[in-house]
SERO-4910 file (N, C-alpha, C, O; in steps of 0.05 Angstrom, whole numbers):
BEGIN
 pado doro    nc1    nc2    nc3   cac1   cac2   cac3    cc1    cc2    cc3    oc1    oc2    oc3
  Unk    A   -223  -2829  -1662   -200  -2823  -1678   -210  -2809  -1704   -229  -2816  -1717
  Unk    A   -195  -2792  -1708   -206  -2773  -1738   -195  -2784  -1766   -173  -2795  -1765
  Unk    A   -204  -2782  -1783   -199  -2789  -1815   -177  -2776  -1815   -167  -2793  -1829
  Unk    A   -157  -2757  -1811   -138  -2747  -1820   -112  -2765  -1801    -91  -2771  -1811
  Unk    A   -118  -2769  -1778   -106  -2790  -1766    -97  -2814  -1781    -75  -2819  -1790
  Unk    A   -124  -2831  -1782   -133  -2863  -1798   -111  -2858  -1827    -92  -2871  -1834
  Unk    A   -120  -2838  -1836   -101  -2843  -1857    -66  -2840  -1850    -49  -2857  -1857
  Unk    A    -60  -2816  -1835    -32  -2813  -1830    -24  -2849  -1815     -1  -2856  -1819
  Unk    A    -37  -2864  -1804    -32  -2898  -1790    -22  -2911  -1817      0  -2921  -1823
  Unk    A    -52  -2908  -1833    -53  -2924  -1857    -17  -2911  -1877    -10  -2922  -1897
  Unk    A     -6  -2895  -1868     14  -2881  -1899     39  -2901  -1881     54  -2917  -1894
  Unk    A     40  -2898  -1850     59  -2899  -1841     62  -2937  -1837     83  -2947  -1829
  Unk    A     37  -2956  -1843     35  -2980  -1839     41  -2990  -1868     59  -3006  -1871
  Unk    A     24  -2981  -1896     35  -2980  -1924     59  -2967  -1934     66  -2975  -1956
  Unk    A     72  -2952  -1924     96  -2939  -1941    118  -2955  -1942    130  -2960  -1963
  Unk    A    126  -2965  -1910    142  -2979  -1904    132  -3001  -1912    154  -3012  -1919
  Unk    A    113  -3020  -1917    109  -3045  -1920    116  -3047  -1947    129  -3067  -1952
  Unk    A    109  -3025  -1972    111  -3026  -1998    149  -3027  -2000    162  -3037  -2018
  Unk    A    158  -3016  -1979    192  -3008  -1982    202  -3034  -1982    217  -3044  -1999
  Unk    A    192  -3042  -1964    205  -3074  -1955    198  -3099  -1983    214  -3116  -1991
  Unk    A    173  -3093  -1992    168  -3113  -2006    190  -3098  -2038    210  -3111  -2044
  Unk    A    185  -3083  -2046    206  -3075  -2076    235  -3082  -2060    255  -3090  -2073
  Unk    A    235  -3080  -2036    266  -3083  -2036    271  -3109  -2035    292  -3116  -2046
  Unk    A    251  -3132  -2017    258  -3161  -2039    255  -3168  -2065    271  -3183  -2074
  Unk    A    239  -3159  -2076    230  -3163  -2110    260  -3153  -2118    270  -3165  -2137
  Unk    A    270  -3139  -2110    295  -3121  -2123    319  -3133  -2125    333  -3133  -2145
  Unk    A    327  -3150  -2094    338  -3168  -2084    335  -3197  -2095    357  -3208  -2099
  Unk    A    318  -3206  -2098    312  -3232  -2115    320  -3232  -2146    336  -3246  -2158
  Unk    A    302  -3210  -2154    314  -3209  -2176    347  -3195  -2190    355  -3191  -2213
  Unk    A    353  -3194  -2175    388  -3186  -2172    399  -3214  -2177    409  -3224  -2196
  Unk    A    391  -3225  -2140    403  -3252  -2145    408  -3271  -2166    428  -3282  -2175
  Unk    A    367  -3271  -2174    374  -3280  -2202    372  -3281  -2222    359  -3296  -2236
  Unk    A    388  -3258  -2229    405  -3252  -2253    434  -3264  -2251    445  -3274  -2271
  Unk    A    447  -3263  -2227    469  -3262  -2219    474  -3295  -2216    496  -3307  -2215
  Unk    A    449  -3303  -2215    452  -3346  -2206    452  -3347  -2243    471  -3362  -2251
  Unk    A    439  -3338  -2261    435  -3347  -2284    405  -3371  -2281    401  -3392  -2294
  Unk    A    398  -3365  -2271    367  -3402  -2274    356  -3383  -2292    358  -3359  -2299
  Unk    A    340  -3411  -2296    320  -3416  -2316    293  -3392  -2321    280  -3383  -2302
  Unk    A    286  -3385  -2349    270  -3372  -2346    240  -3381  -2325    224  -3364  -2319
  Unk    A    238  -3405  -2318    208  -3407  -2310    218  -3421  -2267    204  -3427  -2247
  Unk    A    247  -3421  -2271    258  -3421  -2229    249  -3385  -2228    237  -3377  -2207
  Unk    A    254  -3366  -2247    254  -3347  -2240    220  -3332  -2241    211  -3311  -2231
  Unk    A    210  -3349  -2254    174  -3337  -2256    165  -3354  -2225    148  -3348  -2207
  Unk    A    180  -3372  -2228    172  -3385  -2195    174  -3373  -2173    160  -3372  -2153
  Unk    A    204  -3361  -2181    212  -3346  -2157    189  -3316  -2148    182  -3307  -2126
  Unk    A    184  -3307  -2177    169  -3279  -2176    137  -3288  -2172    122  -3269  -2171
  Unk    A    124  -3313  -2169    101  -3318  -2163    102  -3323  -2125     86  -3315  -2108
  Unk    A    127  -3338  -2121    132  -3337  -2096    127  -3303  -2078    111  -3297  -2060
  Unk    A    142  -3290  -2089    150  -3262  -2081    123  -3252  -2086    115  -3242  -2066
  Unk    A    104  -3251  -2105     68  -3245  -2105     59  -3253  -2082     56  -3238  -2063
  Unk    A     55  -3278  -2080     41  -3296  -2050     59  -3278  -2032     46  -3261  -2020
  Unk    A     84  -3276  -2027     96  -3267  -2004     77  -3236  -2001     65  -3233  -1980
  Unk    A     75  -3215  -2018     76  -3201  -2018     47  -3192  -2009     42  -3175  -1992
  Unk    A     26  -3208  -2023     -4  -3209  -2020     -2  -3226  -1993    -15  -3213  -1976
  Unk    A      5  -3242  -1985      5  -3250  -1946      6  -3227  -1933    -12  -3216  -1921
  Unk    A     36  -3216  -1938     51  -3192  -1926     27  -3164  -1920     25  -3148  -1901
  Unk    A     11  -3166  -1944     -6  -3136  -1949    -33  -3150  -1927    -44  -3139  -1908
  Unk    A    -35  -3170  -1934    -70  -3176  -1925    -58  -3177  -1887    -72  -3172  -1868
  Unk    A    -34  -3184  -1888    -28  -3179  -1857    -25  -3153  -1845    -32  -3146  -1823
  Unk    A    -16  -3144  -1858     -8  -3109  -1855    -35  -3099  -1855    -39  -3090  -1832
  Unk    A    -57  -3098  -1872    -75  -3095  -1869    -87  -3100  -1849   -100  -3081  -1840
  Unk    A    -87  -3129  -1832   -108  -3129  -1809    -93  -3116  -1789   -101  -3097  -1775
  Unk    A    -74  -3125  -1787    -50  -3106  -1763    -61  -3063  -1768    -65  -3045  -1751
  Unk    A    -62  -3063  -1787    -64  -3031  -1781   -102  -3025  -1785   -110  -3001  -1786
  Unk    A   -121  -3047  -1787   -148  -3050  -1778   -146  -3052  -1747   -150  -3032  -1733
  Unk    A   -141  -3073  -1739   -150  -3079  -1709   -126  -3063  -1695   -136  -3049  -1677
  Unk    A    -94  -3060  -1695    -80  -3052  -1675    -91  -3026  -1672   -102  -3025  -1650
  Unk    A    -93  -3005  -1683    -99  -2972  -1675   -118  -2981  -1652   -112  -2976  -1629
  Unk    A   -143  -2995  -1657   -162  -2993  -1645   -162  -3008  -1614   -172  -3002  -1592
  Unk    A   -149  -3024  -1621   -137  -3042  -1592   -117  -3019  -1575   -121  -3009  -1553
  Unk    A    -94  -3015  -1591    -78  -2991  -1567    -90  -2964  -1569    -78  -2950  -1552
  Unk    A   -110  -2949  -1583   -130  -2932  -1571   -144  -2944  -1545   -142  -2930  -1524
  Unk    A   -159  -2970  -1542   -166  -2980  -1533   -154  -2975  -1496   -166  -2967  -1476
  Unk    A   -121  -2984  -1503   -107  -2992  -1479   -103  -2961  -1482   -113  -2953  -1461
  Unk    A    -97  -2942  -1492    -89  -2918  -1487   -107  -2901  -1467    -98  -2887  -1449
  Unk    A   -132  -2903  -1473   -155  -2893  -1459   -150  -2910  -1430   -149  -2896  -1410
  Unk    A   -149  -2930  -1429   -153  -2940  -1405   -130  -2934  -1385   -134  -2935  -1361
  Unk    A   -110  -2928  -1394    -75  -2924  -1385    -88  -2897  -1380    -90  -2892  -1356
  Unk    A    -98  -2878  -1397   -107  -2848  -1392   -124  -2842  -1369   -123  -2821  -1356
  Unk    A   -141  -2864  -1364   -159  -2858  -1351   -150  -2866  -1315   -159  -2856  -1294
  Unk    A   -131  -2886  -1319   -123  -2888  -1295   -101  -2882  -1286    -91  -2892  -1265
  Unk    A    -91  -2864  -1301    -69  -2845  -1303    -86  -2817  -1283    -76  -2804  -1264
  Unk    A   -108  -2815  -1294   -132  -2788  -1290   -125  -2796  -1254   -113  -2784  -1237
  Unk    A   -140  -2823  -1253   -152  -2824  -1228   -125  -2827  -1203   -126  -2824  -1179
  Unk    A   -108  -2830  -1217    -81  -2838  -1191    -69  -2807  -1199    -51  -2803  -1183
  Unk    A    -71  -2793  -1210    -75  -2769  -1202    -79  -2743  -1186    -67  -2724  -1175
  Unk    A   -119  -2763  -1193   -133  -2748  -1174   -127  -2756  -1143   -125  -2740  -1125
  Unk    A   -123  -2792  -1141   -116  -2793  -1107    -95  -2784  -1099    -92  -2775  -1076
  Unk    A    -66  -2785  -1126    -51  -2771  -1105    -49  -2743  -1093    -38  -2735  -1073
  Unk    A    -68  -2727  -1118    -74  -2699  -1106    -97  -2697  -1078   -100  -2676  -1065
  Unk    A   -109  -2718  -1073   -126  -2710  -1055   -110  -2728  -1028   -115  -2725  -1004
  Unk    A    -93  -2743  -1038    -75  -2748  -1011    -59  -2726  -1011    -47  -2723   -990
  Unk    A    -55  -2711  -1026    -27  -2690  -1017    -51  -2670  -1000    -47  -2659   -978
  Unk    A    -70  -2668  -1012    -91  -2653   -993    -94  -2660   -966    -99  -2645   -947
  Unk    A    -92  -2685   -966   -102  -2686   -940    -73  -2694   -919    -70  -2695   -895
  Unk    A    -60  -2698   -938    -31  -2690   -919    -24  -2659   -907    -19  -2651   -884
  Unk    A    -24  -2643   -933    -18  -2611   -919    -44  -2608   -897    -38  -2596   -876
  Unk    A    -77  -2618   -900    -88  -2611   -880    -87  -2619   -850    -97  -2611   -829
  Unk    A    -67  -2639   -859    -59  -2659   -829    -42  -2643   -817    -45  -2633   -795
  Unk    A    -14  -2639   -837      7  -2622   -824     -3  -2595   -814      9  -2584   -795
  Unk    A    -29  -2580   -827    -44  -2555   -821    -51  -2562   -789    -42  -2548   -771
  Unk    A    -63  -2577   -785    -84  -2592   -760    -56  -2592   -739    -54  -2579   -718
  Unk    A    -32  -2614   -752    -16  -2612   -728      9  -2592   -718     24  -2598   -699
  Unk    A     10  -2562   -737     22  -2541   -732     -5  -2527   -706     -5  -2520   -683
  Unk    A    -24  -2529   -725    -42  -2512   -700    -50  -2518   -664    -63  -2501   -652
  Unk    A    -45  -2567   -678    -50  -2569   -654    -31  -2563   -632    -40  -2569   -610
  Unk    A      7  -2546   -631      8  -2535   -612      2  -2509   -599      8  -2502   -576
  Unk    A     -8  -2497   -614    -26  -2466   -614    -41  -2478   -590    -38  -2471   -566
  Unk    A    -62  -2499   -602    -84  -2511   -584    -69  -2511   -564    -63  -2490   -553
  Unk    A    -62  -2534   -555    -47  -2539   -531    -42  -2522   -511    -47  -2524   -487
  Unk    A    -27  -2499   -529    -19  -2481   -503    -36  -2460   -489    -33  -2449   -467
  Unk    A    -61  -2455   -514    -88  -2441   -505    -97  -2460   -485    -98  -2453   -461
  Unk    A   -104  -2489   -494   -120  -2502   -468   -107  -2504   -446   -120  -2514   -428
  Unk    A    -77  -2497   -441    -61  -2500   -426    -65  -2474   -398    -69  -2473   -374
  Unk    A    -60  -2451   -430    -68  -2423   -413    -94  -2429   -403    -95  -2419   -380
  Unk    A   -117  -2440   -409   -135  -2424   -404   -150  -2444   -376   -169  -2439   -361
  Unk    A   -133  -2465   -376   -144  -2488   -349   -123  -2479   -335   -121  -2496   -318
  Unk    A   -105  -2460   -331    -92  -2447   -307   -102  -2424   -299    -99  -2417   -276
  Unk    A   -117  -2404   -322   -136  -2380   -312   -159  -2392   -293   -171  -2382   -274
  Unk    A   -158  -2415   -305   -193  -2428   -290   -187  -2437   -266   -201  -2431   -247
  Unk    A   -167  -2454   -263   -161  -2470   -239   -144  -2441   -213   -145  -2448   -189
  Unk    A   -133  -2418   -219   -133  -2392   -215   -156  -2384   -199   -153  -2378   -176
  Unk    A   -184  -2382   -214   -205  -2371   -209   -227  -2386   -195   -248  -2375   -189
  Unk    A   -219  -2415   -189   -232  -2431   -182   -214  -2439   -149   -224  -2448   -129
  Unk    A   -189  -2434   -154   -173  -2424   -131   -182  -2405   -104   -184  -2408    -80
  Unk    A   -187  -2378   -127   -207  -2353   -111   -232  -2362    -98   -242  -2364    -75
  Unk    A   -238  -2366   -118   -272  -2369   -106   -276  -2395    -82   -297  -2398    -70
  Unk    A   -252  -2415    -76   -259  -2436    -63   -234  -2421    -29   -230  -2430     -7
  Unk    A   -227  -2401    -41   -211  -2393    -18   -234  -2364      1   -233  -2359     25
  Unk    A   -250  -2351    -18   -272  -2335    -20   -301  -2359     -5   -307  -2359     19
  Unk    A   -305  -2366    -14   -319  -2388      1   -307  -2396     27   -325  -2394     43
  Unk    A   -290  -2403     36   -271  -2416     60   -273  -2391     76   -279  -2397     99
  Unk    A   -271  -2364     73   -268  -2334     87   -296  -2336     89   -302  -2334    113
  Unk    A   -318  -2339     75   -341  -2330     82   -351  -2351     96   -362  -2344    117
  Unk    A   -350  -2377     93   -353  -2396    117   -346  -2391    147   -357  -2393    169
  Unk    A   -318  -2384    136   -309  -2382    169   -321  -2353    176   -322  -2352    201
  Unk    A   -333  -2326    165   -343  -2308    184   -367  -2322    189   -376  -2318    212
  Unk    A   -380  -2338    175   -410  -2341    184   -410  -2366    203   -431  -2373    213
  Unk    A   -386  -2379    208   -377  -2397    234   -380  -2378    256   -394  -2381    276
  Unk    A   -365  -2355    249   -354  -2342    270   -386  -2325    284   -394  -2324    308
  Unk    A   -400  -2312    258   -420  -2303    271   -438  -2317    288   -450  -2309    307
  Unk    A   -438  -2345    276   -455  -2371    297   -446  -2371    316   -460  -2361    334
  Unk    A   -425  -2378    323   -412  -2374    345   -414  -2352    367   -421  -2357    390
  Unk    A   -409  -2331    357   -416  -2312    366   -445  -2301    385   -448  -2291    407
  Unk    A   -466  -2309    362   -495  -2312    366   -499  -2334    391   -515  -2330    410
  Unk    A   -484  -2356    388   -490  -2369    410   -478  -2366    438   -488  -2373    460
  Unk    A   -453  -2352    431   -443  -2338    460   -462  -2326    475   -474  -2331    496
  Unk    A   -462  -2307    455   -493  -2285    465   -513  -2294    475   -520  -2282    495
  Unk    A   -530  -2319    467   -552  -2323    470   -531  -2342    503   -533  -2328    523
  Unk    A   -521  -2358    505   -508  -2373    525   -513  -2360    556   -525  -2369    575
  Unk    A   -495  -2332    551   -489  -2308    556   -522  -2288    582   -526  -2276    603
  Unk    A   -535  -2299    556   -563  -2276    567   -579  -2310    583   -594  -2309    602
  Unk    A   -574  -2331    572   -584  -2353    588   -580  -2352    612   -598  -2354    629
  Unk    A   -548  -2349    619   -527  -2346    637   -542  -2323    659   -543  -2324    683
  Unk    A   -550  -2309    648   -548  -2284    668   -585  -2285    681   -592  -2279    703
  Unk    A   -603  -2296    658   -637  -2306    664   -631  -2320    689   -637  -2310    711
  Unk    A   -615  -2350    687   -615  -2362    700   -596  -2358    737   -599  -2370    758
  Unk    A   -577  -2334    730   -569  -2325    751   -589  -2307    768   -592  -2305    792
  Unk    A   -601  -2292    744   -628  -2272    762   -645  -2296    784   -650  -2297    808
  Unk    A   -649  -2315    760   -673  -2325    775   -657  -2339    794   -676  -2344    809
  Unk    A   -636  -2351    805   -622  -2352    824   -627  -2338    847   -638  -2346    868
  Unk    A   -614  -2311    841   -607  -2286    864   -638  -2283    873   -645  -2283    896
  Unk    A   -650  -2282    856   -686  -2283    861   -696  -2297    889   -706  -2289    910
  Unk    A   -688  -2327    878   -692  -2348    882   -685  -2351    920   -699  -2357    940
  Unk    A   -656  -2342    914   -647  -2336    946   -652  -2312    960   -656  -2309    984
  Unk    A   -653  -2293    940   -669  -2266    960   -694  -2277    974   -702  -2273    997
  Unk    A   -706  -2292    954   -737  -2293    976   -735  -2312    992   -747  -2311   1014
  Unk    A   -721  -2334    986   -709  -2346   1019   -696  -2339   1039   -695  -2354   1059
  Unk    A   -684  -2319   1038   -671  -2303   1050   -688  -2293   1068   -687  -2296   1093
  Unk    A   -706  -2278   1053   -722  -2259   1064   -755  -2278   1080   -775  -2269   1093
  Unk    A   -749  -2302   1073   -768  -2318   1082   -751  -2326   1119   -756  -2326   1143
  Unk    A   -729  -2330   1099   -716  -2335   1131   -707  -2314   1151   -694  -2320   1171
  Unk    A   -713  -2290   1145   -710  -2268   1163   -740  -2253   1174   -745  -2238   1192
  Unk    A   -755  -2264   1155   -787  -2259   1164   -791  -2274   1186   -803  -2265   1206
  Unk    A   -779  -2306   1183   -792  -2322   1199   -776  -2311   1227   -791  -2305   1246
  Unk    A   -749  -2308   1230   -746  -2297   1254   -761  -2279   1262   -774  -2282   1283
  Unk    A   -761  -2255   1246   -775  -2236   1257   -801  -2240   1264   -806  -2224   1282
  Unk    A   -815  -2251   1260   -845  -2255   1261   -851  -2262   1281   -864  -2283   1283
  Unk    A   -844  -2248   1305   -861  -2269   1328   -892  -2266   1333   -906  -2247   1325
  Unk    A   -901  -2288   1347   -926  -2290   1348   -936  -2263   1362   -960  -2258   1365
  Unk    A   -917  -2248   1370   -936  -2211   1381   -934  -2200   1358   -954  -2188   1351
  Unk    A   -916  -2200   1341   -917  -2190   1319   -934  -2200   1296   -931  -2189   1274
  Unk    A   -947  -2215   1297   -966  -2225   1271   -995  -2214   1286  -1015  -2208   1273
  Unk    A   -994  -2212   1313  -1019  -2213   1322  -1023  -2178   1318  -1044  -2166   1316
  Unk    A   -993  -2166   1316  -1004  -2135   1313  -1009  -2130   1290  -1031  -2120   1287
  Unk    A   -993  -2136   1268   -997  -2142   1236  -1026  -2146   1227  -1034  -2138   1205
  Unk    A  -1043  -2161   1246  -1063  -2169   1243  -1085  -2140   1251  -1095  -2124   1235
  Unk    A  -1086  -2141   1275  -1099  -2114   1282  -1096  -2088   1270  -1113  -2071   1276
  Unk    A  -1076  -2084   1254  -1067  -2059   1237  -1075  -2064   1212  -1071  -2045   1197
  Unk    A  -1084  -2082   1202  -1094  -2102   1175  -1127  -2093   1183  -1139  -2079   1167
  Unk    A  -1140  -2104   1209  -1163  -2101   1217  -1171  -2066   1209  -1185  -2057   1190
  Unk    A  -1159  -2056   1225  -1165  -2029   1227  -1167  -2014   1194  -1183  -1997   1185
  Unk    A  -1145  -2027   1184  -1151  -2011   1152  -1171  -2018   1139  -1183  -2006   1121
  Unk    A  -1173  -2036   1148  -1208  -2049   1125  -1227  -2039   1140  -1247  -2034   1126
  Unk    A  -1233  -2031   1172  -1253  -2013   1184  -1256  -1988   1170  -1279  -1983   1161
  Unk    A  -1236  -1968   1164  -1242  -1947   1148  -1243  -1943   1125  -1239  -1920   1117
  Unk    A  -1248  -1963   1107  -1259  -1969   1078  -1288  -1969   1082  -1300  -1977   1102
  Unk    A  -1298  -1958   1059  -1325  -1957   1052  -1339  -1990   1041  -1326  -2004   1025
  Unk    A  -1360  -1997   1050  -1362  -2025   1032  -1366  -2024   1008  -1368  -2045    995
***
């Protein structure tokens, strides 16, 4: 607190206290004049009105010593937590508009994650329907491959069949034919070719 202060406390705690006290002294002695007593009820009365007046000052006095300093005191403290509820309610209003910020955007959000897991589930659609087409040609080519190979089994095992019966066939048409004049000429025509070979 500044000296130009201290004093303006001090004019405004003495001015009025000096008003009050002449205006009983003023009042008393009005009265008595007006009662007529004695010259020494009335020195009584004006020694009374001294004590009153010297109480009055030495109280006024501590009242404008200690009160400034006591409600400076509470003033600062009222100030200071005045400061701080303030400051929370400004950082709650902060964090209110950031909330309402968060939940304007969160339906922005929404409808992006919305869009963008129907592009995916879309493309994940393709590719599992793309997969299913290429499965089934490469079913189809197995398949295929195994016809084929079935196929050429089919036809080995028919050769070696027709094979199989041609030379029985031909076993069983030798054996008719073959009579014992006929093996014995087979033989001598067999002889004769190895006679005209060189050894």
């Amino acid at each position: 607190m500044s000296k130009i202060s201290k004093k303006r406390n001090w004019q405004w705690v003495i001015v009025p206290g000096l008003v009050v006290l002449f205006s009983f002294v003023a009042l008393r002695a009005y009265a008595a004049e007006e009662g007529g007593g004695s010259p020494t009820e009335r020195a009584n009365e004006i020694f009374k009105w001294i004590n009153f007046a010297i109480v009055a000052a030495v109280l006024i006095w501590l009242f404008a010593k200690k009160l400034p300093s006591w409600f400076g005191g509470n003033a600062d403290k009222i100030s200071s937590a005045i400061t701080k509820a303030t400051a929370a309610k400004e950082e709650a209003e902060r964090q209110v508009r950031e909330a309402e910020a968060k939940l304007a955007n969160l339906k922005q959000e929404i409808a992006a994650l919305q869009a963008t897991a129907k592009k995916e589930a879309a493309q994940e659609g393709e590719r599992i329907r793309a997969l299913a087409q290429s499965d089934a040609k490469k079913v189809g080519v197995a398949a295929q491959a195994e016809i084929e190979a079935a196929e050429r089994a089919a036809r080995l095992e028919l050769k070696a069949l027709a094979a199989s019966l041609a030379v029985d066939g031909a076993e069983t048409l030798l054996a008719k034919q073959l009579t014992p004049a006929a093996q014995e000429s087979l033989m001598d025509s067999f002889v004769k070719s190895l006679d005209g070979r060189p050894n």
